[in-house]
MIPA-895989 format. One record per residue (C-alpha): residue in three letters; x, y, z; residue number from 1. Coordinates in steps of 0.25 Angstrom, whole numbers, plus 5000, padded with zeros to 4 digits. Layout:
N
<"ALA"; <X; Y; Z>; NUM>
...
This chain:
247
<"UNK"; <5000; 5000; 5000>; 1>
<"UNK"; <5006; 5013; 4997>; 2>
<"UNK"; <5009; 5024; 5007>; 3>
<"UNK"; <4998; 5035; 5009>; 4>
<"UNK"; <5005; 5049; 5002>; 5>
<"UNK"; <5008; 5060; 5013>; 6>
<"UNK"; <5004; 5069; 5002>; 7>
<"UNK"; <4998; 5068; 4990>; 8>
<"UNK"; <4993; 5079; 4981>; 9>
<"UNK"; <4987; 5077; 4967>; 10>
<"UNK"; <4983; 5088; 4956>; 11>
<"UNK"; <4984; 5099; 4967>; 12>
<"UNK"; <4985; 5113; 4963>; 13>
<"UNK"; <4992; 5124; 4971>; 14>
<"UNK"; <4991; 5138; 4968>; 15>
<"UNK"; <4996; 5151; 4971>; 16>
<"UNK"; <4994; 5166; 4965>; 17>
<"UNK"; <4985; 5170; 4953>; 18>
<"UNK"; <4985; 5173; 4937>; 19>
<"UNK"; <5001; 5174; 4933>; 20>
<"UNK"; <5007; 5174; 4949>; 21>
<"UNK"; <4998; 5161; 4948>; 22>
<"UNK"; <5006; 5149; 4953>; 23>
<"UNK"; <4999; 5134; 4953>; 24>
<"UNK"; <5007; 5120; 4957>; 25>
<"UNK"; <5002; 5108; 4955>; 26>
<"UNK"; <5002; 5095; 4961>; 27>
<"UNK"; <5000; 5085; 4952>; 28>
<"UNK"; <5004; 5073; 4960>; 29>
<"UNK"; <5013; 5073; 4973>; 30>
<"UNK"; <5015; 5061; 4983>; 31>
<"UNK"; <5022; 5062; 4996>; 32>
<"UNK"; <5022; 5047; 5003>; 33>
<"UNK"; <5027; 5045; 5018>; 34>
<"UNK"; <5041; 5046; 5019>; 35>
<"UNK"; <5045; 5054; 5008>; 36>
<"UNK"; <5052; 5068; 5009>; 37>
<"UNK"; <5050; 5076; 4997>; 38>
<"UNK"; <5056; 5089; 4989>; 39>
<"UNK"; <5049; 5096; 4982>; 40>
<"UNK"; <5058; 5104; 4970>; 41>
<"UNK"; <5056; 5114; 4961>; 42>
<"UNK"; <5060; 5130; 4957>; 43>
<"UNK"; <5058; 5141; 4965>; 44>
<"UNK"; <5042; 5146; 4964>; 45>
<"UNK"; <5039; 5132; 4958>; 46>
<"UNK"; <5028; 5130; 4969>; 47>
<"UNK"; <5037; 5122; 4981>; 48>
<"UNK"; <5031; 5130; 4992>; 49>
<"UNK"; <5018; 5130; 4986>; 50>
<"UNK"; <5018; 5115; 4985>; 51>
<"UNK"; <5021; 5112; 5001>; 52>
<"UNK"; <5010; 5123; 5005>; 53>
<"UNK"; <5000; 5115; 4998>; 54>
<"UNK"; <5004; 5103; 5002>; 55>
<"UNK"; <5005; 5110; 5016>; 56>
<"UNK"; <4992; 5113; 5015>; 57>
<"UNK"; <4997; 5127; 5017>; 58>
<"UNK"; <4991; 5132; 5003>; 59>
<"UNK"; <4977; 5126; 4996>; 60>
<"UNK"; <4978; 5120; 4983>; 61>
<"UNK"; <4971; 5125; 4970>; 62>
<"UNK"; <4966; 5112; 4967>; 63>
<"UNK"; <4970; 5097; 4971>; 64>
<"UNK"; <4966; 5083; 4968>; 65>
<"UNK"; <4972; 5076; 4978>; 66>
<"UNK"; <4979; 5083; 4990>; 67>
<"UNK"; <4981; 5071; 5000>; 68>
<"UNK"; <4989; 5072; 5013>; 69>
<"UNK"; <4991; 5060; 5023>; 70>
<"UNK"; <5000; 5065; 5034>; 71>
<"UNK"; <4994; 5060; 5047>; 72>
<"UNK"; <4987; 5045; 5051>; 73>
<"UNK"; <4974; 5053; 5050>; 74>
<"UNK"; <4973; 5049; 5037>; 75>
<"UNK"; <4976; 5058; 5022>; 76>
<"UNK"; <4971; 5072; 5024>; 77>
<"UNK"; <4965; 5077; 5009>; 78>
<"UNK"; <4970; 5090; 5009>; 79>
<"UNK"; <4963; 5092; 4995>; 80>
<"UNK"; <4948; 5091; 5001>; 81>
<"UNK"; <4953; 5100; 5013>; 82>
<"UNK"; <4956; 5110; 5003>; 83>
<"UNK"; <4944; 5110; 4997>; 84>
<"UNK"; <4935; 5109; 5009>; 85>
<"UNK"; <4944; 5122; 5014>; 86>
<"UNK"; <4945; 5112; 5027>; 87>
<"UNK"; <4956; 5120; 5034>; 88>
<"UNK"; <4956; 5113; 5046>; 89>
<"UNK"; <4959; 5101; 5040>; 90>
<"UNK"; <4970; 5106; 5032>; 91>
<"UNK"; <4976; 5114; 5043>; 92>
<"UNK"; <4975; 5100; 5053>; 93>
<"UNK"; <4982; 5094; 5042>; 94>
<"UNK"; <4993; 5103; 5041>; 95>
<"UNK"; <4996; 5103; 5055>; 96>
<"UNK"; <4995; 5089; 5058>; 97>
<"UNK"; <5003; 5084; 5045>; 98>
<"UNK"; <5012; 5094; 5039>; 99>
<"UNK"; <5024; 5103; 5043>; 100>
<"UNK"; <5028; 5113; 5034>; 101>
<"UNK"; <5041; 5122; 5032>; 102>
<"UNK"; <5040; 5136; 5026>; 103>
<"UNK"; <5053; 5141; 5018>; 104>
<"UNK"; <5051; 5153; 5029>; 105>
<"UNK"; <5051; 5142; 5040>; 106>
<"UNK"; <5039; 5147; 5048>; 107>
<"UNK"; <5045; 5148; 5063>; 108>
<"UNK"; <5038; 5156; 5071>; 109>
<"UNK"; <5047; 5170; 5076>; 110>
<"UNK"; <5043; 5168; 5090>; 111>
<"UNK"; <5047; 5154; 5092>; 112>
<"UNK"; <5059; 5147; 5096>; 113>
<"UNK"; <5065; 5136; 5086>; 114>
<"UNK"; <5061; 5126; 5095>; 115>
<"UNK"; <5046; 5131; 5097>; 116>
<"UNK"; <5044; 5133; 5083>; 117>
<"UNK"; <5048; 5117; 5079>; 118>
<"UNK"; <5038; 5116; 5093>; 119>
<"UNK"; <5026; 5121; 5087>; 120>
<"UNK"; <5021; 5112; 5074>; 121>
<"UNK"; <5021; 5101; 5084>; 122>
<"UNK"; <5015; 5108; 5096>; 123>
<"UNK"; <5005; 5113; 5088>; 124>
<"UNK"; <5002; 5099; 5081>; 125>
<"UNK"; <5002; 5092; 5095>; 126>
<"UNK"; <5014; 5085; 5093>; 127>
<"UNK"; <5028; 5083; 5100>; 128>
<"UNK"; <5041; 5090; 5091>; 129>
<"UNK"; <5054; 5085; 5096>; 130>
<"UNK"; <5060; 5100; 5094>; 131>
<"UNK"; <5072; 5096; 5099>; 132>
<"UNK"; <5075; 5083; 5090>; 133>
<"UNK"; <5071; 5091; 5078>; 134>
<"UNK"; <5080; 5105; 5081>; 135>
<"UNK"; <5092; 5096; 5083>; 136>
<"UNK"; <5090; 5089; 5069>; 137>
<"UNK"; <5092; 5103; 5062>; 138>
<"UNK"; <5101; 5108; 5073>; 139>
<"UNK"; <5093; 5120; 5078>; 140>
<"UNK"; <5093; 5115; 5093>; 141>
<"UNK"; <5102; 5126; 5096>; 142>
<"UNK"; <5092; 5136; 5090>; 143>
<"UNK"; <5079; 5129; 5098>; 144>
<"UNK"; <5077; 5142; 5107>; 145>
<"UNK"; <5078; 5151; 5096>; 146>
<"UNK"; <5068; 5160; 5088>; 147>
<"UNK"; <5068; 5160; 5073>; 148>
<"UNK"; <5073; 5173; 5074>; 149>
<"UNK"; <5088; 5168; 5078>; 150>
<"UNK"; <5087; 5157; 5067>; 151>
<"UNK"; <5096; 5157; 5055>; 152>
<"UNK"; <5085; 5155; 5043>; 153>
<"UNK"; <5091; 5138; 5043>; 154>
<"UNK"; <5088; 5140; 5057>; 155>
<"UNK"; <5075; 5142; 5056>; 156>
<"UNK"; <5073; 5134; 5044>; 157>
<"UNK"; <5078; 5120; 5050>; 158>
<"UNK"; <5069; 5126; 5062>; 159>
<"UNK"; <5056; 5127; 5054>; 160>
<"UNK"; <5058; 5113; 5048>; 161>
<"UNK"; <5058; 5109; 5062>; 162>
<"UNK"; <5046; 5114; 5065>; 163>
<"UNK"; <5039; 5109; 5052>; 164>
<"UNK"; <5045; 5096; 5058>; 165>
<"UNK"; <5041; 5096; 5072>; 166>
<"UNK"; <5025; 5091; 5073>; 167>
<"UNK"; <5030; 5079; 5065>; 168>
<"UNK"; <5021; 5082; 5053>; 169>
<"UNK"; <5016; 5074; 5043>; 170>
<"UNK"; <5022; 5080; 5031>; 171>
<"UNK"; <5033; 5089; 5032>; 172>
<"UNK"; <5034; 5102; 5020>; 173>
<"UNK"; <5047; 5109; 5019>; 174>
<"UNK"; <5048; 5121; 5010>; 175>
<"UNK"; <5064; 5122; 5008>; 176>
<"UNK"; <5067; 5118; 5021>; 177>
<"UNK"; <5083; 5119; 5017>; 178>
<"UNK"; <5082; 5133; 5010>; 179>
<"UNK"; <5088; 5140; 5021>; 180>
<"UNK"; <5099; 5129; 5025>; 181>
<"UNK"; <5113; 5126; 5024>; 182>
<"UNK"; <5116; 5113; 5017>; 183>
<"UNK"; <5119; 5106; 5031>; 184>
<"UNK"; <5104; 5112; 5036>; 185>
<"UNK"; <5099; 5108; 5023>; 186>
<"UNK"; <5103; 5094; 5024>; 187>
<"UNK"; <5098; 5092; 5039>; 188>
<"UNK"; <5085; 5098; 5036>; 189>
<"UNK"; <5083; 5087; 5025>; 190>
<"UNK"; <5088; 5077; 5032>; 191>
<"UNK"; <5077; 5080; 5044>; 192>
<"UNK"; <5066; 5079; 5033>; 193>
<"UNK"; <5069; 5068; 5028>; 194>
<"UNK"; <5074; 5060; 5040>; 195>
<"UNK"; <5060; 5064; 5047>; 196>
<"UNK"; <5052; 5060; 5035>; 197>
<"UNK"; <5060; 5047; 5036>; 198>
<"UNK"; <5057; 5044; 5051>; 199>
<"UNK"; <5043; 5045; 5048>; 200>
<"UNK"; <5042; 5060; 5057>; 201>
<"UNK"; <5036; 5065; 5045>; 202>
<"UNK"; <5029; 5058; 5034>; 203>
<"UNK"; <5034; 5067; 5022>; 204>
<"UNK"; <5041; 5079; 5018>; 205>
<"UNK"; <5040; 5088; 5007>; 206>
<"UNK"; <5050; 5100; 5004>; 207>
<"UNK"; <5051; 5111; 4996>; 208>
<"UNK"; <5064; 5113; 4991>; 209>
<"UNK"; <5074; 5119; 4981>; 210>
<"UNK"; <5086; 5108; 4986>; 211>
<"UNK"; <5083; 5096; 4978>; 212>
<"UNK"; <5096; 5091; 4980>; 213>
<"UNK"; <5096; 5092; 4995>; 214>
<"UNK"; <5083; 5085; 4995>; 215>
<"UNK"; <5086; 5074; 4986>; 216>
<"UNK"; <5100; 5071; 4994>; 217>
<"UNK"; <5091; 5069; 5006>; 218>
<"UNK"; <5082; 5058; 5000>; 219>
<"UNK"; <5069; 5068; 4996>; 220>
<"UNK"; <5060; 5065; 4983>; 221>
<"UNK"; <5061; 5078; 4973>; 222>
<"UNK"; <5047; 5083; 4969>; 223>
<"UNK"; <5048; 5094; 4959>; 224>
<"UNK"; <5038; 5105; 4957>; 225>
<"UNK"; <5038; 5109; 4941>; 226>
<"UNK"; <5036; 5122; 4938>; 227>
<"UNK"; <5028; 5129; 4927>; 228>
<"UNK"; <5021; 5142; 4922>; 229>
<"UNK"; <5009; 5145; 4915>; 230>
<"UNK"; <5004; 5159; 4908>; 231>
<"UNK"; <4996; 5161; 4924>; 232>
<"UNK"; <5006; 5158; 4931>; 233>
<"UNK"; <5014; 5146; 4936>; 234>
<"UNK"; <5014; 5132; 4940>; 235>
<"UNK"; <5021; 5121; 4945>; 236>
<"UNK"; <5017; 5105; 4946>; 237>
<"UNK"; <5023; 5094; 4957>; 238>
<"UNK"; <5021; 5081; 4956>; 239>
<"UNK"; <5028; 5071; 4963>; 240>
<"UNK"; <5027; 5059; 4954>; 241>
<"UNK"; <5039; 5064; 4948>; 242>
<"UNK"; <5048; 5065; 4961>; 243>
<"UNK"; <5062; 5064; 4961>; 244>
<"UNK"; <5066; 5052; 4971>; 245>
<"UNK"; <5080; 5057; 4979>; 246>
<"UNK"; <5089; 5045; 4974>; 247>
């Protein structure tokens, strides 16, 4: 029997902007099974963020056809039919219970220390976080009792993907989560990912990412977004039956 996709989207339609600023991405197909930590590639402005809101439910689609997300034992949540009955509860219960999401402007709250701030997804989901296992992976232990504020800007990236980490969810979105790294932080950050993917802490991951080389050097599928225009603006398809397997 095969395994229950963590995500599974099907002739969904994002859209942002209007007449020529218009931008569409399409989802034709895309699969995410349990255990798989994915990138998703493409050029700057091709849709990469776009693509992790809507899977985030951060962002409603245009249209979808199938918009499937299985990410707790209560059963496949149909994110698609939660749209379209503007169910926001749901979609928000969802969101909190299965899915940690890192921004490209990491999100920590100014007020908080480093420590609190990985603290808070969990507290708020009910759930235990093991702060201290999780500051000593990315070496920021030192930093615990600080605010953003005194953070370097890798500082408070490896801080936010903590954070993202901490209530243990479901399905993990990172949005260029080595951007703002030095190739040793870089590799660390991957490496975490993946080995907490692997351990079973997360079902899946998807990232947003320009570093293909990275991400395939640490064992991560490539899914590429292509990028087209037309006379109303642009537009860009993903589909992950043509993923690039890391060798």
């Amino acid at each position: 029997m095969s395994e229950e996709p963590v995500v599974y989207l099907e002739d969904v339609t994002i859209g942002v902007g209007a007449g020529v600023d218009r931008f569409e991405l399409s989802a034709t197909c895309f699969r995410l099974l349990p255990g798989e930590c994915v990138a998703v590639i493409g050029p700057s402005g091709s849709g990469k963020s776009l693509f992790l809101e809507a899977i985030g439910l951060l962002r409603q689609p245009v249209s979808a056809g199938r918009f499937d997300l299985a990410l707790s034992a209560d059963g496949v949540f149909d994110a698609a039919r939660a749209w379209r009955q503007a169910d926001t509860a749901a979609l928000a219960r969802c969101r909190l219970q299965g899915i940690g999401f890192l921004l490209q402007t990491g999100g920590l709250l100014k007020s908080l220390t480093v420590e609190a701030n990985i603290r808070l997804p969990a507290a708020i989901a009910g759930r235990p976080a093991d702060s201290l296992s999780l500051l000593d992976a990315l070496q920021l232990t030192a930093q615990r009792r600080l605010k953003p504020a005194a953070l370097s800007g890798g500082q408070r990236q490896r801080a936010a993907l903590l954070r993202a980490l901490s209530a243990a969810p479901g399905l993990l979105l990172a949005d260029e989560p080595t951007a703002a790294l030095d190739p040793g932080n870089a590799d660390r950050v991957m490496e975490l990912l993946v080995d907490t993917v692997r351990r079973g802490a997360l079902k899946a991951a998807i990232i947003a990412t320009h570093d293909a080389e990275r991400a395939r050097r640490f064992g991560m599928s490539l899914v590429e977004i292509v990028a087209g225009s037309t006379a109303a603006g642009g537009r860009a398809t993903v589909d992950s039956r043509a993923m690039l397997c890391a060798a």
